[in-house]
C-alpha positions as CSV (number, residue, x, y, z in Angstrom):
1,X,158.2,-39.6,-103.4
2,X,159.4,-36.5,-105.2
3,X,160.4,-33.2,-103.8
4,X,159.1,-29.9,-104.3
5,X,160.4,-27.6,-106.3
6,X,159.9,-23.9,-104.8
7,X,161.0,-20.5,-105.8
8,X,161.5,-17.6,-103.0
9,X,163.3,-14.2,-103.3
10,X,164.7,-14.4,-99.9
11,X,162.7,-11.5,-99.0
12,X,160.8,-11.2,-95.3
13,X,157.7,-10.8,-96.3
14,X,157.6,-14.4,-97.5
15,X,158.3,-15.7,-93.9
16,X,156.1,-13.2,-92.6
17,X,153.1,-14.1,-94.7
18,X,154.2,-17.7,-95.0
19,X,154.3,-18.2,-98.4
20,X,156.5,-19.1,-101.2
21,X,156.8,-17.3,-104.6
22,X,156.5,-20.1,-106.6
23,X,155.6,-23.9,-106.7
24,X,155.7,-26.4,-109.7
25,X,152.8,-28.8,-109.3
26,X,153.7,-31.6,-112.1
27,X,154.2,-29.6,-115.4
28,X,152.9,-26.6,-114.2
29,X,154.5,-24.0,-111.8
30,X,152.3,-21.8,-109.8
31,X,153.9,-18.1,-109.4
32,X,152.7,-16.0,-106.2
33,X,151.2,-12.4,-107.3
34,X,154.8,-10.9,-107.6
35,X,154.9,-7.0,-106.2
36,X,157.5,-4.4,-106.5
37,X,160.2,-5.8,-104.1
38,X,164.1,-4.7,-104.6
39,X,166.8,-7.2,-104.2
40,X,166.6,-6.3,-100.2
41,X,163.2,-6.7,-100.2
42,X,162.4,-3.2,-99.4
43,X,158.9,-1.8,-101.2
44,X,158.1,0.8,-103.5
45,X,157.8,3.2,-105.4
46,X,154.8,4.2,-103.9
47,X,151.7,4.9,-105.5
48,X,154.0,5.2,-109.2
49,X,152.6,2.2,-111.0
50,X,154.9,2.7,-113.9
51,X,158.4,1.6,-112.0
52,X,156.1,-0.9,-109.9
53,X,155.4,-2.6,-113.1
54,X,158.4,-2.4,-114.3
55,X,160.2,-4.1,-110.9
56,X,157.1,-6.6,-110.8
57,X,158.6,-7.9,-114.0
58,X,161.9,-8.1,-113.1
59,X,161.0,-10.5,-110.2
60,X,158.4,-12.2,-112.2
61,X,161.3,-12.8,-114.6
62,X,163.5,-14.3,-112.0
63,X,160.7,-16.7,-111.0
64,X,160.5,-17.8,-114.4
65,X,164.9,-18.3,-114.5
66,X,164.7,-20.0,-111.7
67,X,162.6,-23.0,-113.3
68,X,164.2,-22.6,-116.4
69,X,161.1,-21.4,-118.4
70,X,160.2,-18.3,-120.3
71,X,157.4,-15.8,-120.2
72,X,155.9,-17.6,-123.4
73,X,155.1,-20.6,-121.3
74,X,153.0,-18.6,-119.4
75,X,149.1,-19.8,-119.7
76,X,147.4,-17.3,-117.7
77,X,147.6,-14.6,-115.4
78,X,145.5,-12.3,-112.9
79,X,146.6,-8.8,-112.1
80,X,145.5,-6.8,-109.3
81,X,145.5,-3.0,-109.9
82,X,144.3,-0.2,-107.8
83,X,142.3,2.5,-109.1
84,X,141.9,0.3,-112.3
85,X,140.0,2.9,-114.4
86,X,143.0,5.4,-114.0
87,X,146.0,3.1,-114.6
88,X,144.1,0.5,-117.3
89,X,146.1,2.1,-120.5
90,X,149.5,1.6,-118.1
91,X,148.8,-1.7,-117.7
92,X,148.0,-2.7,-120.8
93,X,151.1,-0.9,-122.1
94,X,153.3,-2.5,-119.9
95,X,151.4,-5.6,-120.3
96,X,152.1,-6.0,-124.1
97,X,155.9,-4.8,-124.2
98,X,156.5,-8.0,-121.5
99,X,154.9,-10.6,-123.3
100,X,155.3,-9.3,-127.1
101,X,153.3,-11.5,-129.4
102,X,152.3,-13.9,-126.7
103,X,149.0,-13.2,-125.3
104,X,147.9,-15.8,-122.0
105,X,144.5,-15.7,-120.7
106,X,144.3,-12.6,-118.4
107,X,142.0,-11.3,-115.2
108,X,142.2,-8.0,-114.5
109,X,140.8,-7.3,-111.0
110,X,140.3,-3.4,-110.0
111,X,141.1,-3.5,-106.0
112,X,140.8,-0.9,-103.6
113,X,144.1,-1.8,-101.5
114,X,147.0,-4.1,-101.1
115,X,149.0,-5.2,-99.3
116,X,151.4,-2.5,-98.6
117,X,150.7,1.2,-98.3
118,X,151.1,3.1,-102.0
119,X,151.3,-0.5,-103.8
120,X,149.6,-0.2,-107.1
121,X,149.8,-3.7,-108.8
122,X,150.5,-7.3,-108.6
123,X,150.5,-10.5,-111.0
124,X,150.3,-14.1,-110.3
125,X,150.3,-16.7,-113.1
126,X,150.2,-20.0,-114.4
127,X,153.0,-21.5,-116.3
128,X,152.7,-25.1,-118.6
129,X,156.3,-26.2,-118.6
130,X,155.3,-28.8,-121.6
131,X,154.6,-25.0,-123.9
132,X,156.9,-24.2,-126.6
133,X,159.6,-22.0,-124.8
């Protein structure tokens, strides 16, 4: 019998919801759409999808520490973005300066709402732990 291995920022939201950010299901690891959380799990900016990206990342990122794997492992990912048709060129931006030359397969979802009032974006993904890091 082996035990899981499970990734949470420690945030209420997770109990709340009850869900964890992350699970690694044999070589893959399976990452919760990440939002724009602070260490103390507070929300926000509202409605500036720039710095939500930005602080999306930075929690993807410690996801990705915790299992001791890097953003080039990741296979493919689905972002959530509201008013797509305004913020696509953001995204994209902000897209391509986090993963550089590595390009995973991508969703991009236009959504109406979120979860929480003025949130803009979030990203789940798929990571292959047997990838190149």
């Amino acid at each position: 019998m082996s035990t899981l291995d499970l990734f949470d920022h420690g945030i209420p939201a997770e109990k709340h919801f009850g869900y964890t950010q992350a699970i690694r299901s044999g070589e893959l690891i399976h990452v919760s759409g990440q939002l724009a959380f602070d260490d103390a799990g507070d929300f926000g900016p509202d409605d500036d999808i720039a710095a939500q990206l930005a602080r999306t990342y930075v929690n993807l990122d410690k996801v990705l520490a915790h299992f001791g794997v890097t953003r080039n492992q990741i296979v493919s990912q689905t972002l959530y973005v509201v008013d797509l048709v305004r913020n696509a060129e953001v995204v994209a931006e902000a897209n391509r300066a986090f993963f550089g030359p590595h390009r995973p397969v991508s969703t991009v979802l236009g959504v109406t709402e979120l979860t929480f009032p003025g949130q803009a974006i979030e990203i789940s993904c798929v990571v292959d732990t047997r990838l190149p890091a």
